[in-house]
Backbone bond lengths (Angstrom), bond angles and torsions (degrees), N, CA, C in turn:
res aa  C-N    CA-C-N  psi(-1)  N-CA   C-N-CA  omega(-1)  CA-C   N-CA-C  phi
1 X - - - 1.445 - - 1.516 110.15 -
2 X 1.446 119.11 140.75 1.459 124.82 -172.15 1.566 99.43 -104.23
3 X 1.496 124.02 2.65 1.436 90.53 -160.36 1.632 90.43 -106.95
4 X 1.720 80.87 -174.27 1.855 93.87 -161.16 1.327 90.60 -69.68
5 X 1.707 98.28 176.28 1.703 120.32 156.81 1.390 126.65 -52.95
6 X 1.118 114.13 -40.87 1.425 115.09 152.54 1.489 153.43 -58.78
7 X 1.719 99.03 -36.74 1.184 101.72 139.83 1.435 151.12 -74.10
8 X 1.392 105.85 -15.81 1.641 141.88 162.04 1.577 82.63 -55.75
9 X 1.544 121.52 -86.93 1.329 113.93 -163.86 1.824 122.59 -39.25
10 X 1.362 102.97 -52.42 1.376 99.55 -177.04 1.830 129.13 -75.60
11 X 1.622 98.08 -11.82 1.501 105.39 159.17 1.433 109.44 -64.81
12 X 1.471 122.92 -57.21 1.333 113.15 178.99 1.416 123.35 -33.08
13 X 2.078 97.43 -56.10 1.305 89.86 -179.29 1.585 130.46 -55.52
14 X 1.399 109.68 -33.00 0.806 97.28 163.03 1.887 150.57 -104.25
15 X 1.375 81.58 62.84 1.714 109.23 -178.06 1.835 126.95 76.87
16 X 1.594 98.36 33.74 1.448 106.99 -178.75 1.852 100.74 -110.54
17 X 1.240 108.85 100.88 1.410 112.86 166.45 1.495 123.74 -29.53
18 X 1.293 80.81 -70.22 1.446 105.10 -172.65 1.702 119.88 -48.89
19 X 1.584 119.75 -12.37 0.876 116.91 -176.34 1.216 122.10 -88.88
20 X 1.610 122.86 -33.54 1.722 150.46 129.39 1.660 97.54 -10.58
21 X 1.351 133.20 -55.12 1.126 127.08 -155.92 1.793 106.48 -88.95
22 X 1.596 93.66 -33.76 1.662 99.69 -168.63 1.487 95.04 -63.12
23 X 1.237 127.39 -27.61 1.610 143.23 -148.47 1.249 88.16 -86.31
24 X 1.423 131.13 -78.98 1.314 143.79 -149.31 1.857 87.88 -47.23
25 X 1.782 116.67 -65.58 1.237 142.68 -151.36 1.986 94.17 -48.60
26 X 1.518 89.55 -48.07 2.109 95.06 177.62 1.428 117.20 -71.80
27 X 0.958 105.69 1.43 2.062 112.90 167.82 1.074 129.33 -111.03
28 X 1.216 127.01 -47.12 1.847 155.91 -123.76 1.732 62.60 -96.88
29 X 0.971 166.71 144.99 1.548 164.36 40.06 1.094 87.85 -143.65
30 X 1.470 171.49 -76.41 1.695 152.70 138.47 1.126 97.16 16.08
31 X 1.339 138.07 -94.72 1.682 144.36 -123.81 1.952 68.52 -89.85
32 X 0.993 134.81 -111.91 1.378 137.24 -161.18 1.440 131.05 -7.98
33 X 1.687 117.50 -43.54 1.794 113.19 135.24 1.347 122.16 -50.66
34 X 1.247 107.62 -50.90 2.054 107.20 -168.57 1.418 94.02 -40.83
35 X 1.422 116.77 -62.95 1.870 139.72 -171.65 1.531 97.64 -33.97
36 X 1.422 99.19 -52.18 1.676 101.68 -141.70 1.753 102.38 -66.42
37 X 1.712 115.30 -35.44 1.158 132.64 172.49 1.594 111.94 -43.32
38 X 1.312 97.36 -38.78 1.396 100.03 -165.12 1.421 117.59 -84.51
39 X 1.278 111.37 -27.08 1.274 107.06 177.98 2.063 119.74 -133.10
40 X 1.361 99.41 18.95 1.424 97.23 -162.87 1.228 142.90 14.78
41 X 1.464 106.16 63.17 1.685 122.72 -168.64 1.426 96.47 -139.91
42 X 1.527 124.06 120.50 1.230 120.34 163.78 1.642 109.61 -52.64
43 X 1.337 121.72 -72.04 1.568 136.72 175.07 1.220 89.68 -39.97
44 X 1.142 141.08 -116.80 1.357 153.35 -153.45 1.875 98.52 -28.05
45 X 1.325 117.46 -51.01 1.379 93.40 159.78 1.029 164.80 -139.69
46 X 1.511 86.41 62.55 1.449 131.60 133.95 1.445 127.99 -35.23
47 X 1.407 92.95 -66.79 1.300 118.28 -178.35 1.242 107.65 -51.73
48 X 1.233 128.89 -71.76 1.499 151.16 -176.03 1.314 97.91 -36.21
49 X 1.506 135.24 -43.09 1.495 125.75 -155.31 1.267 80.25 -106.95
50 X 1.282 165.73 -74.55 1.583 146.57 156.84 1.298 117.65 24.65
51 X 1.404 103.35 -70.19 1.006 129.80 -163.74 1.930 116.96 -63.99
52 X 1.293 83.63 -51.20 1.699 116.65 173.78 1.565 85.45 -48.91
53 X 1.218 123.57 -105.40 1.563 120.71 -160.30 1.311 122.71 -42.95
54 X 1.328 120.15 -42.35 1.646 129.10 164.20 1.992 102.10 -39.26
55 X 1.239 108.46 -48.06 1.407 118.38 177.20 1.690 104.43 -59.90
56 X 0.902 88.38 -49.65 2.198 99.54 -169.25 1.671 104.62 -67.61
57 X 1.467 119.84 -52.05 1.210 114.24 163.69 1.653 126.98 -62.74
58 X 0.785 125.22 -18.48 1.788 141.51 172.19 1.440 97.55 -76.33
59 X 1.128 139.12 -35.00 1.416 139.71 -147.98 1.472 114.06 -118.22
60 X 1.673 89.62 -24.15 1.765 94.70 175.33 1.498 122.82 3.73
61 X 1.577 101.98 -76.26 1.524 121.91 -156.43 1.524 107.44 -63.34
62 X 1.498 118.76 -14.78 1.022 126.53 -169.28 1.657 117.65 -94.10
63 X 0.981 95.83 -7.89 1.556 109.26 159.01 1.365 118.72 -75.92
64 X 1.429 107.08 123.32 1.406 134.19 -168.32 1.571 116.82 -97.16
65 X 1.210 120.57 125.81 1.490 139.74 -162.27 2.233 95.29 -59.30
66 X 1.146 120.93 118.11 1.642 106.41 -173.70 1.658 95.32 118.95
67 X 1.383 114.50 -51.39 1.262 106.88 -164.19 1.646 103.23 -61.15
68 X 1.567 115.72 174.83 1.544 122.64 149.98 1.356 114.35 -147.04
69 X 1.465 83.39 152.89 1.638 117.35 -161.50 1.450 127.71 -32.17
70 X 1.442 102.54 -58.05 1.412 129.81 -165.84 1.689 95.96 -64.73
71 X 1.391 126.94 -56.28 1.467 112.78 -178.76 0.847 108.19 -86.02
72 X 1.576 166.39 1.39 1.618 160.48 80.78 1.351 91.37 33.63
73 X 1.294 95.44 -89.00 1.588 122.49 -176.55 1.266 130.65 -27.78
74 X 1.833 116.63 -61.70 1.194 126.36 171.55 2.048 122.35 -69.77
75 X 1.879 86.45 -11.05 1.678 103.43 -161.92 2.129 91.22 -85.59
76 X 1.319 89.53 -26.77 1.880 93.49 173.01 1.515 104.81 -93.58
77 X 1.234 153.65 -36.18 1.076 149.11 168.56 2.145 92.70 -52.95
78 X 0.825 134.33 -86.58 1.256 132.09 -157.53 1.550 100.44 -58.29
79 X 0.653 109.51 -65.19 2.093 81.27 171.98 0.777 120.78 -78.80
80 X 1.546 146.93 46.76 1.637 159.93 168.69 1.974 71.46 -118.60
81 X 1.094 121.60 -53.89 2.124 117.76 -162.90 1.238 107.86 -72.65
82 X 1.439 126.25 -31.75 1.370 160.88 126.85 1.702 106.44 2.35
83 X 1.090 92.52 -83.58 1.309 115.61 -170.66 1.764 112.47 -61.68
84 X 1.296 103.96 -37.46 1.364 105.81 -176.72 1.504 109.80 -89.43
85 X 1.565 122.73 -36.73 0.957 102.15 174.99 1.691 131.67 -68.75
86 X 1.500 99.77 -14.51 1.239 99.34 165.82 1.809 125.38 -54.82
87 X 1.113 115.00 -63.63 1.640 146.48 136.56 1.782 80.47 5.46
88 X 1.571 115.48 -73.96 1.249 102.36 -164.69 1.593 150.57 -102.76
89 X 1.588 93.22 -10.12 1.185 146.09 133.72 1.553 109.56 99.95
90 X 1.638 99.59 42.10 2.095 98.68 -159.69 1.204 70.12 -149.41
91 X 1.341 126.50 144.47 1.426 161.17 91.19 1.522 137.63 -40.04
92 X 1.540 112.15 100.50 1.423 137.44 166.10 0.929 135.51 -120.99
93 X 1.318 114.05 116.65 1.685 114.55 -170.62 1.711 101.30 -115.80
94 X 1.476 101.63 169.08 1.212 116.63 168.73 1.512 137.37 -163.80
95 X 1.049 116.01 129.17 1.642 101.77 -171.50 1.462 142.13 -41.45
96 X 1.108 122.34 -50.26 1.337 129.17 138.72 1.637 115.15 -153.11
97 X 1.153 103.46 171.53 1.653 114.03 -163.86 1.472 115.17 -72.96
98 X 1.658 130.11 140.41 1.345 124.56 168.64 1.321 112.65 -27.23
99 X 1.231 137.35 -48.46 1.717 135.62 -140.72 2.058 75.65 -79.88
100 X 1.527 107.46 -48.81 2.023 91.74 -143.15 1.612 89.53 -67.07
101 X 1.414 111.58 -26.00 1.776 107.24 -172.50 1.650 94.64 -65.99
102 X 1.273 130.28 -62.55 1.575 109.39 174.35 1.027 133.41 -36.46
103 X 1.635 115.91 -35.66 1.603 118.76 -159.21 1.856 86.62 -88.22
104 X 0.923 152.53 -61.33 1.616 173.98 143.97 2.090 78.33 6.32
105 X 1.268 86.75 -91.17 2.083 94.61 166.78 1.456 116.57 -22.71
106 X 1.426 127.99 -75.46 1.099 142.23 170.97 1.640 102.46 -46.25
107 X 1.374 138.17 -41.70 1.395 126.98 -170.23 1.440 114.65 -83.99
108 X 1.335 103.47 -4.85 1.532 94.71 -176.04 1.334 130.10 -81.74
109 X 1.585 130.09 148.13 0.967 134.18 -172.85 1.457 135.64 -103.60
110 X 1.752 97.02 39.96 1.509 110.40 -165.55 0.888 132.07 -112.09
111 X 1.452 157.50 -156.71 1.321 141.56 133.72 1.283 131.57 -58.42
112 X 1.196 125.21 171.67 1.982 115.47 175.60 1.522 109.20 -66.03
113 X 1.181 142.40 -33.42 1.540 138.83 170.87 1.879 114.27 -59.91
114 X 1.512 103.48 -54.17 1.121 119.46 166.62 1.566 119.41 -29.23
115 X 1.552 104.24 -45.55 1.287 129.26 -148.37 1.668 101.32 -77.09
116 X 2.115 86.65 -60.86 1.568 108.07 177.28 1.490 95.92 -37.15
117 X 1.519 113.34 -76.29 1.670 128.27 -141.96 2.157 89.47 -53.96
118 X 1.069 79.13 -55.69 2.133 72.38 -160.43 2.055 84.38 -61.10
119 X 1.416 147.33 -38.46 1.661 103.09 -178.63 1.221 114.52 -62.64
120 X 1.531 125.25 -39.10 1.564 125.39 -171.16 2.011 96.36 -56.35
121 X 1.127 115.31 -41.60 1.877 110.62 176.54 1.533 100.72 -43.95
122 X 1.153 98.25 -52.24 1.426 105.42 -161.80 1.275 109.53 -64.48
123 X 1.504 123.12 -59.20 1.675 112.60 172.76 1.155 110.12 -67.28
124 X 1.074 153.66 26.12 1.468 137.70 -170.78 1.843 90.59 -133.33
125 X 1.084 120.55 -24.33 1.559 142.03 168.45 1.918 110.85 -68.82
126 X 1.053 93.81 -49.75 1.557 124.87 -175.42 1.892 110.17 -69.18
127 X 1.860 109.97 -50.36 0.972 106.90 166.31 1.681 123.31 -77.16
128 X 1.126 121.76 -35.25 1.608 138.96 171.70 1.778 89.42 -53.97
129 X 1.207 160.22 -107.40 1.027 168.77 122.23 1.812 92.44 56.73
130 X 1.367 117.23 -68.30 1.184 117.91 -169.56 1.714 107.98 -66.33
131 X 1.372 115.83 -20.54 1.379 87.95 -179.21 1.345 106.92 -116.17
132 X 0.671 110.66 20.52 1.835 115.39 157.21 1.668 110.62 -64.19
133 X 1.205 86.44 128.07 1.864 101.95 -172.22 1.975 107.33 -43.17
134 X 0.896 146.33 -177.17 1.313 142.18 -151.97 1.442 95.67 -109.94
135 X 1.258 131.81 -49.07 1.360 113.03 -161.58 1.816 106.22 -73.27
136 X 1.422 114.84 -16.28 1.588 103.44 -179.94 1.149 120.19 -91.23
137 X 1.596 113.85 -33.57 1.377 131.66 142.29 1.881 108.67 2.78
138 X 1.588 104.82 -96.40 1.111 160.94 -164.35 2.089 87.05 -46.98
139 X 1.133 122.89 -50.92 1.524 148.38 -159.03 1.587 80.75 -80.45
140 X 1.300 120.52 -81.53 1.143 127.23 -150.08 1.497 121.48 -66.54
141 X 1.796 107.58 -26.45 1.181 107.87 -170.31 1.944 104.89 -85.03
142 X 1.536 99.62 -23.60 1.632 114.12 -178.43 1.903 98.73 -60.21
143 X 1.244 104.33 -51.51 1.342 105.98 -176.75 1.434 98.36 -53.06
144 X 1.235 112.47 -76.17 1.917 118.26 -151.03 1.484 111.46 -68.28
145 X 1.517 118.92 -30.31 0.998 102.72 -176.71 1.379 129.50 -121.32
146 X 1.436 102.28 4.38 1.375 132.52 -163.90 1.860 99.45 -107.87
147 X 1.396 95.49 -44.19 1.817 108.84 168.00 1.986 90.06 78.40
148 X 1.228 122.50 39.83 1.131 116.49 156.94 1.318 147.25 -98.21
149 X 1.706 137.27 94.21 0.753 116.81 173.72 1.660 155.21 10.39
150 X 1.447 127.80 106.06 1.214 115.02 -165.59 1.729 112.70 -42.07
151 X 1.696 102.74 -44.23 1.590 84.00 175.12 1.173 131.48 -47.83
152 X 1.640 111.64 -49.25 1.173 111.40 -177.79 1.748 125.50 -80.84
153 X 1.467 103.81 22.01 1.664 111.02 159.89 1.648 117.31 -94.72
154 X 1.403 88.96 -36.45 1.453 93.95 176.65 1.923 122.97 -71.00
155 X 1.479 109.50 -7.35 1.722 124.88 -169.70 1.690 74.76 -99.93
156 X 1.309 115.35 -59.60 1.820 94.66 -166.64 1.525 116.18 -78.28
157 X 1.401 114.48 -28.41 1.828 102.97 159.54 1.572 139.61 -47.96
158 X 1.446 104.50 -29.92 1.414 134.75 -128.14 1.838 128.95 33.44
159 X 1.195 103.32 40.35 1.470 129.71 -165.62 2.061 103.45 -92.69
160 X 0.782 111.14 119.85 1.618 118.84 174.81 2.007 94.00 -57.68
161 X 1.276 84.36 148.91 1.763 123.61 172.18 1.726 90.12 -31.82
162 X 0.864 114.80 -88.74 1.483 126.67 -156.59 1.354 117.24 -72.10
163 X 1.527 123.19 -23.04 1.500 115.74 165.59 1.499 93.83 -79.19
164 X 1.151 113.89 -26.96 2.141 89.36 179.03 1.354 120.91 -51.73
165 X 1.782 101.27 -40.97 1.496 112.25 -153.51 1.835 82.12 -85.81
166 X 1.172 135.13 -39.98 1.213 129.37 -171.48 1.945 113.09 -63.18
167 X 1.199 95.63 -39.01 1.952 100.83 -169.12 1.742 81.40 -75.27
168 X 1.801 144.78 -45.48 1.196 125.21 169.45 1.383 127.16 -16.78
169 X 1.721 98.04 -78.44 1.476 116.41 177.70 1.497 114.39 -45.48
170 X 1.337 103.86 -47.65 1.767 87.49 -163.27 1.933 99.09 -90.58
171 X 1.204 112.01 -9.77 1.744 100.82 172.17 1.376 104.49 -72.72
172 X 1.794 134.50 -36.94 1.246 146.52 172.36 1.636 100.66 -52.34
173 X 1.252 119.48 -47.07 1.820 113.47 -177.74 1.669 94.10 -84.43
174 X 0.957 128.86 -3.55 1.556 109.41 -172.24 1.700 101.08 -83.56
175 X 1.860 102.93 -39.69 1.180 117.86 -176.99 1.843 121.15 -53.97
176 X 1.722 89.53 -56.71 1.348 105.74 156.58 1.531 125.33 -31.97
177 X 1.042 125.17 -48.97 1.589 133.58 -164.45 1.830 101.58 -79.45
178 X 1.401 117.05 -57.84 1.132 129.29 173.51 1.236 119.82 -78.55
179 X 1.427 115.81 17.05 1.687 118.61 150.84 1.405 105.94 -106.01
180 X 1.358 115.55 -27.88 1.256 129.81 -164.37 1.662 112.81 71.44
181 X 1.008 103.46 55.52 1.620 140.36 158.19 1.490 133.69 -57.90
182 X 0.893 152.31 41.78 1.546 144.24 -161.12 1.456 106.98 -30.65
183 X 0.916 110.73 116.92 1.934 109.38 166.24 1.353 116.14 -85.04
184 X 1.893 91.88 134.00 1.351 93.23 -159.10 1.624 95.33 -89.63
């Protein structure tokens, strides 16, 4: 199917299954990293992206003609992570999961040194990332790996326009410093 999320949405509404499913199929690996960051639990987030669409289908009607999908989406995934981490009361994030650093590993087209040098980037990228305080964290990974629009970080944070684009910049110089980066 070529059409947007929105039209996906409003076929459903109006009685196309299949469009609920095409929808779920264009997220369910989106919403399931965002999750996984948040709480480093395969099961648990699991759960969370479960949860997320069970939320999105319940809510259908409540989607407003103007809105879009994708931060809807990520704005119910983070308080479905929200919600649980409260439930559990610890906060863990992470850059991305063993399996995508293998598969990223597994895709490469280099030699074995090549190979070494870009995983050590990667964990040393991976640990810098992790200790960055949570709210830039959270900014930076939505941007880079999530590929979301500042607007649409600020609809799933509930964070105004300009502290998004601001906690960016300075998590990007924080990164900078602790790679030992010159900012350009």
């Amino acid at each position: 199917m070529d059409d947007t999320d929105e039209t996906l949405l409003q076929s459903y509404k109006e009685g196309n299954e299949q469009a609920l499913v095409e929808l779920t199929r264009r997220y369910f690996d989106m919403i399931y990293r965002y999750s996984y960051r948040f709480v480093q639990d395969t099961a648990l987030a699991e759960d969370i992206v479960q949860e997320t669409f069970i939320k999105m289908w319940r809510s259908i009607d409540t989607f407003r003609e103007g809105m879009t999908v994708k931060p809807w989406l990520f704005r119910i995934a983070h308080n479905a992570a929200i919600d649980y981490l409260r439930k559990k009361k610890a906060i863990h994030f992470s850059a991305m999961t063993e399996e995508g650093m293998e598969e990223q590993f597994e895709d490469a087209d280099t030699n074995l040194l090549e190979e070494t040098i870009a995983q050590e980037e990667r964990d040393t990228l991976t640990s810098c990332i992790e200790a960055l305080p949570t709210h830039y964290r959270e900014v930076l990974l939505l941007r880079a790996e999530d590929m979301l629009t500042f607007e649409e970080i600020a609809s799933v944070t509930g964070k105004p326009l300009n502290t998004v684009k601001s906690l960016y910049r300075r998590g990007l110089l924080i990164l900078q410093q602790q790679l030992g980066i010159a900012p350009k």
